[in-house]
VEXLUM-601268 format. One record per residue: residue in one letter; z negated, x negated, y of N, C-alpha, C, O, CB in turn. Coordinates in Angstrom, 2 decimals. Last residue first. Glycine has a CB too. Layout:
<sites>
SITE r     n.Z     n.X     n.Y    ca.Z    ca.X    ca.Y     c.Z     c.X     c.Y     o.Z     o.X     o.Y    cb.Z    cb.X    cb.Y
SITE a       Z       X       Y       Z       X       Y       Z       X       Y       Z       X       Y       Z       X       Y
...
</sites>
This chain:
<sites>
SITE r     n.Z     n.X     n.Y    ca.Z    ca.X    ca.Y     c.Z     c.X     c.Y     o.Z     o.X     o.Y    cb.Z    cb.X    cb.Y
SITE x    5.65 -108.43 -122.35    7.15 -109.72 -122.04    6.86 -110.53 -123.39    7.56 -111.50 -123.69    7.00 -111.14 -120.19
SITE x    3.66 -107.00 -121.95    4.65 -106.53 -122.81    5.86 -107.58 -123.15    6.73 -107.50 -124.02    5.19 -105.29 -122.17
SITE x    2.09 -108.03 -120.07    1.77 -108.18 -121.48    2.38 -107.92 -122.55    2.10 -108.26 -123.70    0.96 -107.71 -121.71
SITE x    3.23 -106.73 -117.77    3.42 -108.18 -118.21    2.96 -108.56 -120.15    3.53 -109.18 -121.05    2.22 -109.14 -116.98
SITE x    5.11 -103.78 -118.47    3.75 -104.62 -118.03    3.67 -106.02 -118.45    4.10 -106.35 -119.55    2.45 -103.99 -118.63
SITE x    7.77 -103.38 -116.30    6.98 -103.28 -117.47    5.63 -103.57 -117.21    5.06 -103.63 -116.12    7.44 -104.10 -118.48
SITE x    8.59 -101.79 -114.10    9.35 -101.65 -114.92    8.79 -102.11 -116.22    9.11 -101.50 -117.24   10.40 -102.17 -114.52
SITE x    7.66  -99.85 -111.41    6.96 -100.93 -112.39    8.23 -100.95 -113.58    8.75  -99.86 -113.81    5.13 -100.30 -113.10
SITE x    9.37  -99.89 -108.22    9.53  -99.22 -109.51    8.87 -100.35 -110.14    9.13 -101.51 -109.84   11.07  -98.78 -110.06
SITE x    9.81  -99.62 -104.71    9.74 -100.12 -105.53    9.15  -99.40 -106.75    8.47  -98.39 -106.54    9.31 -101.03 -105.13
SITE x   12.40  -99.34 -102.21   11.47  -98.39 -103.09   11.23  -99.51 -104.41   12.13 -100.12 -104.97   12.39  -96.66 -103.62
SITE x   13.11 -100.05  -98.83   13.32 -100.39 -100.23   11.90  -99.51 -100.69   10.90  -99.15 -100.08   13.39 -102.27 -100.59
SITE x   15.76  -99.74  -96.17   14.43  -98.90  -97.07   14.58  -99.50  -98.13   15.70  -99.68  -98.63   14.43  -97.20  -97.40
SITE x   16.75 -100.60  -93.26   16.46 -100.87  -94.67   15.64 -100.53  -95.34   14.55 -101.06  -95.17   16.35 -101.75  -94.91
SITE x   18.75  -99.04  -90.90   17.27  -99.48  -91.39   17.37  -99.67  -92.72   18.08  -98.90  -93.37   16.08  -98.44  -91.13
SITE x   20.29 -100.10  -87.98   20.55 -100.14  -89.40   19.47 -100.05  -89.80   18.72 -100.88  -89.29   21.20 -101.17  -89.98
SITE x   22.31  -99.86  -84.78   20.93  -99.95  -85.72   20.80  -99.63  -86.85   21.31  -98.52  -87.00   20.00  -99.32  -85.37
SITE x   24.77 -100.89  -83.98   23.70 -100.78  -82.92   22.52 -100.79  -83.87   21.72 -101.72  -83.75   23.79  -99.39  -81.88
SITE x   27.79 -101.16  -83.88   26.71 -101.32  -85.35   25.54 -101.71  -84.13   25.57 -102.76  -83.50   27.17 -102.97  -86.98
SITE x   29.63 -100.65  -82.24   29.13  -99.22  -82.24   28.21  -99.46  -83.33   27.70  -98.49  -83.88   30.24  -97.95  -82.48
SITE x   30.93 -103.17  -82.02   29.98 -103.08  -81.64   29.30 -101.86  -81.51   28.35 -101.84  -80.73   30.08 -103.60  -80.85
SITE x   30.79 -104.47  -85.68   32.13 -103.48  -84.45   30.93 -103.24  -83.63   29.87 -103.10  -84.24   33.23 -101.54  -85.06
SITE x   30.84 -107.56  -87.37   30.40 -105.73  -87.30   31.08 -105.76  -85.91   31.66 -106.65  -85.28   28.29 -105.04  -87.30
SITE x   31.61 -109.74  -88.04   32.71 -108.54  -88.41   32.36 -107.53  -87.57   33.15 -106.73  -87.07   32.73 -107.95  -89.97
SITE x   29.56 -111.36  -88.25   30.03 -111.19  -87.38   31.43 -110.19  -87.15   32.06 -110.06  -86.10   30.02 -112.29  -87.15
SITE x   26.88 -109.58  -89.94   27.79 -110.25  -90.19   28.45 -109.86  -88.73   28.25 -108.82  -88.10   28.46 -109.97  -91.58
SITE x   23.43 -110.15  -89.76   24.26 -109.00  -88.87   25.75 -110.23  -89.25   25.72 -111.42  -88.94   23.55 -108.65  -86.56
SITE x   21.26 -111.40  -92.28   21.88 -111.66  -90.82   22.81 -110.37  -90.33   22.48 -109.41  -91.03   22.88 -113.11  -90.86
SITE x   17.99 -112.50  -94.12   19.29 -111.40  -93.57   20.37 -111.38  -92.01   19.95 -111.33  -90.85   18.45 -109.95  -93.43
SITE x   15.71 -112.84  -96.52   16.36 -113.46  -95.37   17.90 -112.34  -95.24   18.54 -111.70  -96.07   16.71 -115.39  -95.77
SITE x   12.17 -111.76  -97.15   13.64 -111.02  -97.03   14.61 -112.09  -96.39   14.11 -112.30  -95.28   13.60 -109.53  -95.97
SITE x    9.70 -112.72  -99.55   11.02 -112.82  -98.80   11.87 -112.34  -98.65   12.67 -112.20  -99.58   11.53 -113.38  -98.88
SITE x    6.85 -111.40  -99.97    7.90 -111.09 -100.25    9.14 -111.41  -99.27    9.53 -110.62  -98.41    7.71 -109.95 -100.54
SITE x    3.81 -112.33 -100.60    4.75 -112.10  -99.99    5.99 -112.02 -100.26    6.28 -112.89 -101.07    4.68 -112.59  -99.37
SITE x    1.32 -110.17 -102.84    2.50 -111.22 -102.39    3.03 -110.71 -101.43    3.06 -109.53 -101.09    3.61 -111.57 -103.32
SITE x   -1.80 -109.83 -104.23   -1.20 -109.61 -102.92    0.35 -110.63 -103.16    0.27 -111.75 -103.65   -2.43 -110.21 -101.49
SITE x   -3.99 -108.37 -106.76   -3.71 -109.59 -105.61   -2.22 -109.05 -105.23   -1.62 -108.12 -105.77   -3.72 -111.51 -106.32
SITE x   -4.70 -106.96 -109.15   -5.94 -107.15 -108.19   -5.21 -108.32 -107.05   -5.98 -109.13 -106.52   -7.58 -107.86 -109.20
SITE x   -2.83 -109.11 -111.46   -3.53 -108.34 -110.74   -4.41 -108.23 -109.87   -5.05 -109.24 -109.60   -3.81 -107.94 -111.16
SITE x    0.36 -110.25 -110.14   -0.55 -110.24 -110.60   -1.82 -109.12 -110.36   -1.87 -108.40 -109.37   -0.68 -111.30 -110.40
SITE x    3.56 -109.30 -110.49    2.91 -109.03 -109.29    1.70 -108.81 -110.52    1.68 -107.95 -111.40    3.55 -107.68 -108.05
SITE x    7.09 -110.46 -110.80    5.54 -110.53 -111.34    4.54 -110.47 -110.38    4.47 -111.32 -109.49    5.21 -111.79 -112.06
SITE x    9.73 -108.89 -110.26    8.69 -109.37 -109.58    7.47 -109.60 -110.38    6.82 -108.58 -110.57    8.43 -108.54 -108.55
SITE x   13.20 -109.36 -110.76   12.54 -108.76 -111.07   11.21 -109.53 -110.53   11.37 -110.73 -110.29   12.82 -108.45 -112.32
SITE x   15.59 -109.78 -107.93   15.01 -110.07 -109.25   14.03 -109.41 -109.52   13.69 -108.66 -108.60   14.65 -111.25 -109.46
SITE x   16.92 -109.06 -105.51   17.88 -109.65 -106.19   16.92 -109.44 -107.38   17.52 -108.69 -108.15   18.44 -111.16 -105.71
SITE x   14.65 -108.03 -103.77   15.64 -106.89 -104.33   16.43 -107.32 -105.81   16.61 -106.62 -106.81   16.91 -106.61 -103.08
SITE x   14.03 -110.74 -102.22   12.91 -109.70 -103.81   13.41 -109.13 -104.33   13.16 -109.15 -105.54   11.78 -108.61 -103.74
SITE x   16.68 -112.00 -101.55   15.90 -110.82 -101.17   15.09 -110.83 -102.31   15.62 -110.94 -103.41   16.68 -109.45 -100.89
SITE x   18.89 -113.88  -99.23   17.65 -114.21 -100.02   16.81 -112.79 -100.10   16.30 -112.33  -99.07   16.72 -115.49  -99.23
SITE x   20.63 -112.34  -97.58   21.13 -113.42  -98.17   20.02 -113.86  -98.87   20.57 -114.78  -99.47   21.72 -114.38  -97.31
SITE x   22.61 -109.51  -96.56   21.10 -110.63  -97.22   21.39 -111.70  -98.10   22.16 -111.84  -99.05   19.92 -109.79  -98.24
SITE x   23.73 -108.11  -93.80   23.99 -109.55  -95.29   22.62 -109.84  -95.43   21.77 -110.28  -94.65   25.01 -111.41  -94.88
SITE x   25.16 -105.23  -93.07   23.89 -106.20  -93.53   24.24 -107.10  -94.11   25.08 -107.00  -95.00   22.88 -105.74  -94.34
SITE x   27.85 -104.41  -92.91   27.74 -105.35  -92.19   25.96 -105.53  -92.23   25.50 -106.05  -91.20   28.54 -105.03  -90.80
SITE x   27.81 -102.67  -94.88   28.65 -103.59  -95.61   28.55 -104.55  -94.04   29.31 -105.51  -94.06   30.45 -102.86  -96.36
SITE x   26.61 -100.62  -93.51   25.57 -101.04  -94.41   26.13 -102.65  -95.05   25.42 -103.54  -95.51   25.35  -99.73  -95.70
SITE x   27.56  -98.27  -92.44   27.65  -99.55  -91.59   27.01 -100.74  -92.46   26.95 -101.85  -91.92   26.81  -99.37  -90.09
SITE x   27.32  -96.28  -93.82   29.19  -96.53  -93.56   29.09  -97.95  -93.03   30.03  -98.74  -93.05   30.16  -95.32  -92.15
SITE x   24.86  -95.45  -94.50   25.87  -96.07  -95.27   27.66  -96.70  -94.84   28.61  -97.26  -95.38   25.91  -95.02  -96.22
SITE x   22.43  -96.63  -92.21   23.95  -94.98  -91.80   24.61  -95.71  -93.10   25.00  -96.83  -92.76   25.54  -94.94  -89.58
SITE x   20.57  -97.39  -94.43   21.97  -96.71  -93.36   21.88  -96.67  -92.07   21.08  -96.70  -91.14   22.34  -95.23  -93.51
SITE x   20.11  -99.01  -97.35   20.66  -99.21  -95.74   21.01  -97.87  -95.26   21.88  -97.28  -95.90   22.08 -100.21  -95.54
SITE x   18.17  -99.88  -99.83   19.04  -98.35  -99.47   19.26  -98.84  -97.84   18.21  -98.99  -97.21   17.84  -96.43  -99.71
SITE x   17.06 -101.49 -102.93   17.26 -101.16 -101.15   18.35 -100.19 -100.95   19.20  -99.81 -101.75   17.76 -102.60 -100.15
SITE x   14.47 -101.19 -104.84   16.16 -101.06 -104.95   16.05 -100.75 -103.42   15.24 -100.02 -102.84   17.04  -99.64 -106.15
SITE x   12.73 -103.96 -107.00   12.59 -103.18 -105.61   14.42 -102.91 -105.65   15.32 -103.64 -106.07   11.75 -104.37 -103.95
SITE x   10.60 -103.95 -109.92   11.85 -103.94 -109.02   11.92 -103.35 -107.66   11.25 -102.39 -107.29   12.83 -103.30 -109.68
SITE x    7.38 -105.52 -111.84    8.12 -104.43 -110.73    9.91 -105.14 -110.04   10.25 -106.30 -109.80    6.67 -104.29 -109.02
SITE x    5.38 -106.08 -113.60    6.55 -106.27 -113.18    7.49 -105.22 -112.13    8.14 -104.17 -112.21    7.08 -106.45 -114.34
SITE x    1.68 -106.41 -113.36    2.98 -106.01 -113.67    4.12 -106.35 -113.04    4.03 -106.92 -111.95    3.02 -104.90 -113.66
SITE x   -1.78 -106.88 -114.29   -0.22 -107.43 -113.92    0.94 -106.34 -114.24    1.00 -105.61 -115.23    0.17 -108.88 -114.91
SITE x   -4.31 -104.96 -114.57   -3.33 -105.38 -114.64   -2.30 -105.83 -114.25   -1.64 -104.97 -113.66   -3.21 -105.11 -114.89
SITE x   -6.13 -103.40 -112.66   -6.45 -104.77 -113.46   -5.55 -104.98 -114.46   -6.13 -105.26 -115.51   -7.83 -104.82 -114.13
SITE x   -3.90 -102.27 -109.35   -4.40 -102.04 -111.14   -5.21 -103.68 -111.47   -5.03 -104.74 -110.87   -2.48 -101.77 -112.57
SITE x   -3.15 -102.85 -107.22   -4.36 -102.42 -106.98   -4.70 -102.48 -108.86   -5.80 -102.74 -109.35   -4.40 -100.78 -105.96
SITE x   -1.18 -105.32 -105.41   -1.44 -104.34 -106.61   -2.92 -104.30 -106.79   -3.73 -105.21 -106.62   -0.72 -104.83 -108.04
SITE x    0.85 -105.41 -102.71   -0.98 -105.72 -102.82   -0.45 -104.59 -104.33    0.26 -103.59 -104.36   -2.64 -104.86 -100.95
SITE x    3.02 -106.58 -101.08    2.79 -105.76 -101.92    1.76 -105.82 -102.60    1.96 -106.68 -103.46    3.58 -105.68 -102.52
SITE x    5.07 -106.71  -97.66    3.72 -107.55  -98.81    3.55 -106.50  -99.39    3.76 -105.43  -98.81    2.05 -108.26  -98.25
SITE x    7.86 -108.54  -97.32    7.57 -107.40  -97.13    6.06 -108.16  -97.94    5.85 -109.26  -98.46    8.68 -106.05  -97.71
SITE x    9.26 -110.88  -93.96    8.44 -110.71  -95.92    8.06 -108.84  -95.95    8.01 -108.08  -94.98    6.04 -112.04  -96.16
SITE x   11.90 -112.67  -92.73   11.22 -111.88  -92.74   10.19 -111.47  -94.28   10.49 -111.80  -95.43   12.10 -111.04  -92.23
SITE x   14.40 -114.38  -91.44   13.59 -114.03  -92.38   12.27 -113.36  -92.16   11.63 -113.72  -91.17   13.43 -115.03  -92.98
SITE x   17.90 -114.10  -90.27   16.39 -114.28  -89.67   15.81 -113.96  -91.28   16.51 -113.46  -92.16   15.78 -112.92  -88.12
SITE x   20.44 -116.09  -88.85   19.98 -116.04  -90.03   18.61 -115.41  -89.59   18.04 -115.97  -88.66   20.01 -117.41  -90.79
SITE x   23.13 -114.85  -87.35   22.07 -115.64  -87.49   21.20 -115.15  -88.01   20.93 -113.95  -87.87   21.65 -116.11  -86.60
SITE x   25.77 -113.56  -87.38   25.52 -115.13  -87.49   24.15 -115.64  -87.57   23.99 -116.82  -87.86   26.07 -115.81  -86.32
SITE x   24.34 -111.24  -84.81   25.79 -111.94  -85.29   25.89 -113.31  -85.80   26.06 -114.24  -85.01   26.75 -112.01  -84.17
SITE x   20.93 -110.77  -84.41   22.30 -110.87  -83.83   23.51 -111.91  -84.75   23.38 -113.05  -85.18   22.01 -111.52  -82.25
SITE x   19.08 -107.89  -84.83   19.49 -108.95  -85.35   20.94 -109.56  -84.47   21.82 -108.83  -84.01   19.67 -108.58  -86.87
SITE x   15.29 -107.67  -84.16   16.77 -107.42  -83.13   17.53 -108.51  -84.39   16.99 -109.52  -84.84   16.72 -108.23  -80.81
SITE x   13.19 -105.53  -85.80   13.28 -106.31  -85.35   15.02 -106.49  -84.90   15.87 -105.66  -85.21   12.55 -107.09  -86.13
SITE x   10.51 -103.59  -87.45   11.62 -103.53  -86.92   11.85 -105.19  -85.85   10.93 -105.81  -85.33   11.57 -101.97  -86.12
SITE x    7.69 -103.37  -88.36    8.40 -102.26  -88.39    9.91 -102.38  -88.29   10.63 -101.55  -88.86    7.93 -101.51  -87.43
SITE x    7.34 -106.53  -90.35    7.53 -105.92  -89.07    7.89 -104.52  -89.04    8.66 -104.34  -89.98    8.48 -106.59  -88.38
SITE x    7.05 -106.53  -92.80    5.48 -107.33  -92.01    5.81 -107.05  -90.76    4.95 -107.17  -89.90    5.13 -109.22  -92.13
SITE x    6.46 -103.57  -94.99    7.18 -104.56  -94.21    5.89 -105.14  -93.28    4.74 -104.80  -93.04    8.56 -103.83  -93.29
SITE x    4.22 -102.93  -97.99    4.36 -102.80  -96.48    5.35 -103.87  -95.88    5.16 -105.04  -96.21    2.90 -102.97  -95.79
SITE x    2.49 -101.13 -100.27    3.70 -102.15  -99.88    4.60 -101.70  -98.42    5.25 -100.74  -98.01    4.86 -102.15 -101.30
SITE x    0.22 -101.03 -102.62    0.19 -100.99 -100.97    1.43 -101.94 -101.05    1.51 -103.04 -101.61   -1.42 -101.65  -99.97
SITE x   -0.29  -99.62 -105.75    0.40 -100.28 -104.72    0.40  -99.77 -103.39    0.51  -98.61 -103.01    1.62 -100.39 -105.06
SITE x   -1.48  -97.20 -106.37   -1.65  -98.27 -107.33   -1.37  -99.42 -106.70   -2.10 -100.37 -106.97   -0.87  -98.16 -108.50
SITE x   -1.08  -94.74 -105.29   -2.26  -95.36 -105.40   -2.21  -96.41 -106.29   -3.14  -96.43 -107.10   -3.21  -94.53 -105.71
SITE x    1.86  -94.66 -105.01    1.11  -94.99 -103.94   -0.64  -95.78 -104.27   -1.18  -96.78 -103.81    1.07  -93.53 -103.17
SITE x    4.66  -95.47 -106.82    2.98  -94.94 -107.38    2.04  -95.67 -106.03    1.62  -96.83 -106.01    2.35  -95.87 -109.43
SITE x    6.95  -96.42 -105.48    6.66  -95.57 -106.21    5.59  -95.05 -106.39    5.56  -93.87 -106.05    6.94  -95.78 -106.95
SITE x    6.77  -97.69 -102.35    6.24  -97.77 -103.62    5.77  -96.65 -104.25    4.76  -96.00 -103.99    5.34  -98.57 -103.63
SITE x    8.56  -98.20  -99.77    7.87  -96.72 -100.23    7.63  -97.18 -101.37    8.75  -97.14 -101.87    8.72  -95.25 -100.27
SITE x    9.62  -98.76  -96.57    8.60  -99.49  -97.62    8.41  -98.29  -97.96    8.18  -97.37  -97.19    7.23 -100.47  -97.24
SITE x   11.58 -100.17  -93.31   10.89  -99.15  -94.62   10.71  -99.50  -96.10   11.41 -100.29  -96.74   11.75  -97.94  -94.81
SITE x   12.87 -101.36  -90.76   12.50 -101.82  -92.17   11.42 -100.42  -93.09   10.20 -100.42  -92.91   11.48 -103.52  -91.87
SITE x   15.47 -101.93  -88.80   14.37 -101.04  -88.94   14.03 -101.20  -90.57   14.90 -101.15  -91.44   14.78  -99.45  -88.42
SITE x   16.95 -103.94  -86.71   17.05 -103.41  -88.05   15.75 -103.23  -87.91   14.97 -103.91  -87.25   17.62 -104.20  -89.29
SITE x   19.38 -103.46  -84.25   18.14 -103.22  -84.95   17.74 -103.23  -85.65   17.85 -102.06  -86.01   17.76 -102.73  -85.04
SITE x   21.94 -106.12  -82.90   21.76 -104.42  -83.91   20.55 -104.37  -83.94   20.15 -105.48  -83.59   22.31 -104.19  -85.66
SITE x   24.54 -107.57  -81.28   23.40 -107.44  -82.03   22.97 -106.08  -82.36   23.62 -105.07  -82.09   22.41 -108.07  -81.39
SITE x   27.17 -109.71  -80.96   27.24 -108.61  -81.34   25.74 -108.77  -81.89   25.45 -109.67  -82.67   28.48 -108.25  -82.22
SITE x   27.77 -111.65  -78.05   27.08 -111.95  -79.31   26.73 -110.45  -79.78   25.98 -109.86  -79.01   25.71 -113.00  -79.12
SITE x   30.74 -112.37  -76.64   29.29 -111.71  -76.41   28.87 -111.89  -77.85   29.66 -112.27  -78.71   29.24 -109.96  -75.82
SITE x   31.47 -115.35  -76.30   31.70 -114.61  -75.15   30.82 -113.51  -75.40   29.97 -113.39  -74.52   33.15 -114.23  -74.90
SITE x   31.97 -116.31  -79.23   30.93 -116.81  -78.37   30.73 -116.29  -77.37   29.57 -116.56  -77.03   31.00 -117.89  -78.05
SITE x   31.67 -114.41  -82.21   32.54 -114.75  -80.81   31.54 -115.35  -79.97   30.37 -114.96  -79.99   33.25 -113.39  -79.96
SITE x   31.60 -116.53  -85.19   30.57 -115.35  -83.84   31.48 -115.61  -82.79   31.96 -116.70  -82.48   28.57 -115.88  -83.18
SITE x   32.69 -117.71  -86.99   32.82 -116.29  -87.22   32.42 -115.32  -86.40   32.56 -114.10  -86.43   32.28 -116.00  -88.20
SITE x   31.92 -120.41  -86.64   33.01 -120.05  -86.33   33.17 -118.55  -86.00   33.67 -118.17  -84.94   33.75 -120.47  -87.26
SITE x   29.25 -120.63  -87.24   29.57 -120.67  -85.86   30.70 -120.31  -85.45   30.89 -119.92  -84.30   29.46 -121.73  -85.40
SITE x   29.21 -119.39  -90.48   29.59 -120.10  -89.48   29.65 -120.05  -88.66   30.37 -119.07  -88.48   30.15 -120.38  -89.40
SITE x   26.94 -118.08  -93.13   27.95 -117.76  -92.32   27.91 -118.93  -91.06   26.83 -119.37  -90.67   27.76 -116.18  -91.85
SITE x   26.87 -119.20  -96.51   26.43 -118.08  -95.23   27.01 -118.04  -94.30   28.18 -117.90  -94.65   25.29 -118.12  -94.63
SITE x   27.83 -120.07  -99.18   27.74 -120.50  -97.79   26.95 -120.10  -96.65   26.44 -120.95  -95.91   28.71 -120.38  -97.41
SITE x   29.17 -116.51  -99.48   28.73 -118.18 -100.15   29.16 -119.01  -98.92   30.07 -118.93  -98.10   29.78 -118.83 -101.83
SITE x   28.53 -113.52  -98.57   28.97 -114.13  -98.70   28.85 -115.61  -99.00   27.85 -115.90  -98.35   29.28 -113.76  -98.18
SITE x   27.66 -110.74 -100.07   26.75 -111.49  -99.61   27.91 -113.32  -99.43   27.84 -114.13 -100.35   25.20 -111.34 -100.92
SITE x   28.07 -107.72  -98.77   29.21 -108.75  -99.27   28.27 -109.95  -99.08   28.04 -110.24  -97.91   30.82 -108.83  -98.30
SITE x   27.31 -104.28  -99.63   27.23 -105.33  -98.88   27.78 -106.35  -99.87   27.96 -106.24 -101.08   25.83 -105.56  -98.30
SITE x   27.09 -101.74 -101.07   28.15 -102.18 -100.29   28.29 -103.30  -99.45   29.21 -103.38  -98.63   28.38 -101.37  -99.65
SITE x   24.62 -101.59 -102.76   26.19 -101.81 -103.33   26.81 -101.92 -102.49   27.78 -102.51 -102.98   26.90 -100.90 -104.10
SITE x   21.76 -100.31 -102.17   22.14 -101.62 -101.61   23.98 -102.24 -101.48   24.49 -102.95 -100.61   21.25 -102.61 -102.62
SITE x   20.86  -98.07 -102.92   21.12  -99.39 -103.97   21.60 -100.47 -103.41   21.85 -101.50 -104.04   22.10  -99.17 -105.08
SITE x   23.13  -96.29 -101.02   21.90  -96.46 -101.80   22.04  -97.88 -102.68   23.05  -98.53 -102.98   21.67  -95.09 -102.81
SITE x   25.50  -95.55  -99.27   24.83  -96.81  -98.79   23.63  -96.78  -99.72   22.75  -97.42  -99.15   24.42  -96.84  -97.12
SITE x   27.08  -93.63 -100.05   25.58  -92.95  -99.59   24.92  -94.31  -98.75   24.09  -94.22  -97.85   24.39  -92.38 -101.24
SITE x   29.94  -94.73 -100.66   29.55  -93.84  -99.64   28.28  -93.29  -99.22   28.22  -92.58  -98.22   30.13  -92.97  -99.82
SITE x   28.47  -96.50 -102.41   29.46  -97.13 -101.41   29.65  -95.81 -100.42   29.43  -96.06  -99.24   31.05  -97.74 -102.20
SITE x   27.92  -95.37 -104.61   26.52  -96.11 -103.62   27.97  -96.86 -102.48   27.84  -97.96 -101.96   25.00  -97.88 -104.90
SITE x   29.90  -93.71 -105.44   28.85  -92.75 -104.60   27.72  -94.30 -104.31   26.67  -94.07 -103.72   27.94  -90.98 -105.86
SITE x   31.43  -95.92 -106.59   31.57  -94.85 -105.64   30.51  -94.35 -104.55   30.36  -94.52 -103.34   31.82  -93.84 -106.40
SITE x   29.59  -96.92 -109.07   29.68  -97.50 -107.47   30.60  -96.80 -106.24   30.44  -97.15 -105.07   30.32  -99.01 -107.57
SITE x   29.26  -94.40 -110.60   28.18  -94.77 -109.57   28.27  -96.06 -108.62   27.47  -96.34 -107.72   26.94  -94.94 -110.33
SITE x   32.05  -94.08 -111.00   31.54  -93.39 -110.31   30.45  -93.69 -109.66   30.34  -93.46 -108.46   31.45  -92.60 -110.79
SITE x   32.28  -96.71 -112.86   33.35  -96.64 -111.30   32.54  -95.65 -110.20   32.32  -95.96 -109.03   35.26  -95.71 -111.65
SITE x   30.41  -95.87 -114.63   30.24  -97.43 -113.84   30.95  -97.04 -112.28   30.50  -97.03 -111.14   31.37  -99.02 -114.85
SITE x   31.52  -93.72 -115.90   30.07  -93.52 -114.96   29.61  -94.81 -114.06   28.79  -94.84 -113.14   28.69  -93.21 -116.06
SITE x   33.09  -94.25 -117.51   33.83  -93.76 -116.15   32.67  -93.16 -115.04   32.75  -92.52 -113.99   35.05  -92.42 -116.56
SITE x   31.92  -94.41 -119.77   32.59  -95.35 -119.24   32.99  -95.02 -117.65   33.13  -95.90 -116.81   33.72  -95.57 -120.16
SITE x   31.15  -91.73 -120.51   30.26  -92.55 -120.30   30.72  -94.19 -119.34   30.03  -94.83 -118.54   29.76  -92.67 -121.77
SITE x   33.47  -89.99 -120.67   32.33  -90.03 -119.52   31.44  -91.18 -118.83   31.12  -91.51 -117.69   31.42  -89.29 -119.98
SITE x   34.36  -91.54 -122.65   35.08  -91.22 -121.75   34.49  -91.27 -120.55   34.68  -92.06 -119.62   35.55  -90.19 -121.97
SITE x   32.33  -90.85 -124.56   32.62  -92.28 -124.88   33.08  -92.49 -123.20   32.48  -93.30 -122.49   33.98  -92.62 -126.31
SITE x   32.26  -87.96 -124.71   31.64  -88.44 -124.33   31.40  -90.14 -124.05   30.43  -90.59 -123.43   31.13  -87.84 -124.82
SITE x   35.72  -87.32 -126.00   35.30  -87.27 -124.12   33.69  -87.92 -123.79   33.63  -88.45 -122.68   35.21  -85.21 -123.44
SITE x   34.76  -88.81 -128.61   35.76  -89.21 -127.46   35.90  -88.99 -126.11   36.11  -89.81 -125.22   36.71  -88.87 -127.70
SITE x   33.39  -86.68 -129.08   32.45  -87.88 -129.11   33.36  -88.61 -127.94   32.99  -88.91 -126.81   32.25  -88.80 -130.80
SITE x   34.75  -84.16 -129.22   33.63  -84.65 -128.45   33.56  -86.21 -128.41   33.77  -86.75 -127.32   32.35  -84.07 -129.04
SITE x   36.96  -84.99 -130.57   37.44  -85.32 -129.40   35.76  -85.07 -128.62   35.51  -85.68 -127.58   38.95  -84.27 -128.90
SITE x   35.99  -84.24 -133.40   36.22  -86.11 -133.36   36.55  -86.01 -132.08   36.60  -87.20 -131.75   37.56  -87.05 -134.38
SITE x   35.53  -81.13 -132.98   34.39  -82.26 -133.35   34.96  -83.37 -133.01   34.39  -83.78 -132.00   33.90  -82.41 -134.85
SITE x   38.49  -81.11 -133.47   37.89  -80.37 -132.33   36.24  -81.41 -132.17   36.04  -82.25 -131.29   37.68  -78.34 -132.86
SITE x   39.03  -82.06 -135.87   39.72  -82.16 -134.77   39.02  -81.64 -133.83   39.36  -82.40 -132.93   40.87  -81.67 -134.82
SITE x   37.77  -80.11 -137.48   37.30  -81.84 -137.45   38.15  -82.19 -136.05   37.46  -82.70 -135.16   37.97  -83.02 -139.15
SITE x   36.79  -77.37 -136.41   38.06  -78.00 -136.44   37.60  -79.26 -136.25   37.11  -79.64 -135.18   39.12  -77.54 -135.47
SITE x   34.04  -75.07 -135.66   34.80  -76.27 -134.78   35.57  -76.94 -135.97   34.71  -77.14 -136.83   33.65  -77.50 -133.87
SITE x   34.03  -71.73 -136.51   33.31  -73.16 -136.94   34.31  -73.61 -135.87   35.15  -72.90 -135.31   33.37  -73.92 -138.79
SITE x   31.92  -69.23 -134.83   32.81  -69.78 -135.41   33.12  -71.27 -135.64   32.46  -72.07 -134.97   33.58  -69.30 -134.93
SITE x   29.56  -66.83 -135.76   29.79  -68.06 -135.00   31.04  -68.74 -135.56   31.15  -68.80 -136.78   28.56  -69.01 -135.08
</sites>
């Protein structure tokens, strides 16, 4: 076997330092072309203006809602609509509900995923569960606020968008 050259050894660590840094740019890359994680949307401050909607037609879309909790038998998590019409500028809200079945509390995250990803930067949410982490008591039920609008940018070929969120326990409360 032949030996490695301190020189040869001190540039691992260096390409792994390398990698490691250049894994931020890459994984917002790839959630800007898959539409995962939610990363391509612009939640803008303020929310949005009367100004920004053409008034002559009002650009609207579908949004289709999906629910998948990691560990099925432990959690029931369900949108409260399958689907609903959004139009340009206006604000709608909506809940997802998440019933925990353990005699324990826990914490849970939810990560959203839009597509068609290319159209995903015309969802706006503007109030989501997604944003924070969740204390979900035991043996009981929440609602879960979604608020969200169809930015008036979108092109009118933005016809239907579905939102999938997956949710993940991340600790147990007792652990905090």
């Amino acid at each position: 076997m032949k030996k490695l050259s301190p020189w040869t050894l001190s540039l691992i660590p260096l390409a792994m330092f390398g990698f490691g840094f250049a894994l931020i740019p890459l994984y917002d890359i790839f959630c800007e072309v898959t539409g995962l994680n939610g990363k391509n949307y612009t939640v803008m401050e303020g929310g949005l203006t009367g100004d920004e909607v053409n008034s002559e037609s009002i650009q609207t879309a579908t949004l289709s809602f999906l629910a998948d909790a990691n560990s099925r038998d432990v959690w029931n998590f369900n949108p409260e609509m399958n689907s609903l019409t959004l139009e340009a500028g206006k604000l709608v809200t909506t809940y997802y509900e998440l019933t925990n079945n353990q005699d324990k509390a826990v914490v849970i995250q939810a990560v959203p995923s839009v597509a068609p990803g290319k159209w995903a930067e015309y969802l706006v949410k503007i109030e989501c569960f997604c944003f924070t982490q969740q204390v979900i008591e035991a043996n009981s039920s929440v609602r879960l606020p979604l608020q969200v609008t169809l930015s008036a940018k979108a092109p009118e070929v933005v016809n239907h968008l579905s939102l999938s969120y997956r949710i993940y326990q991340t600790e147990n409360v007792t652990s905090l």
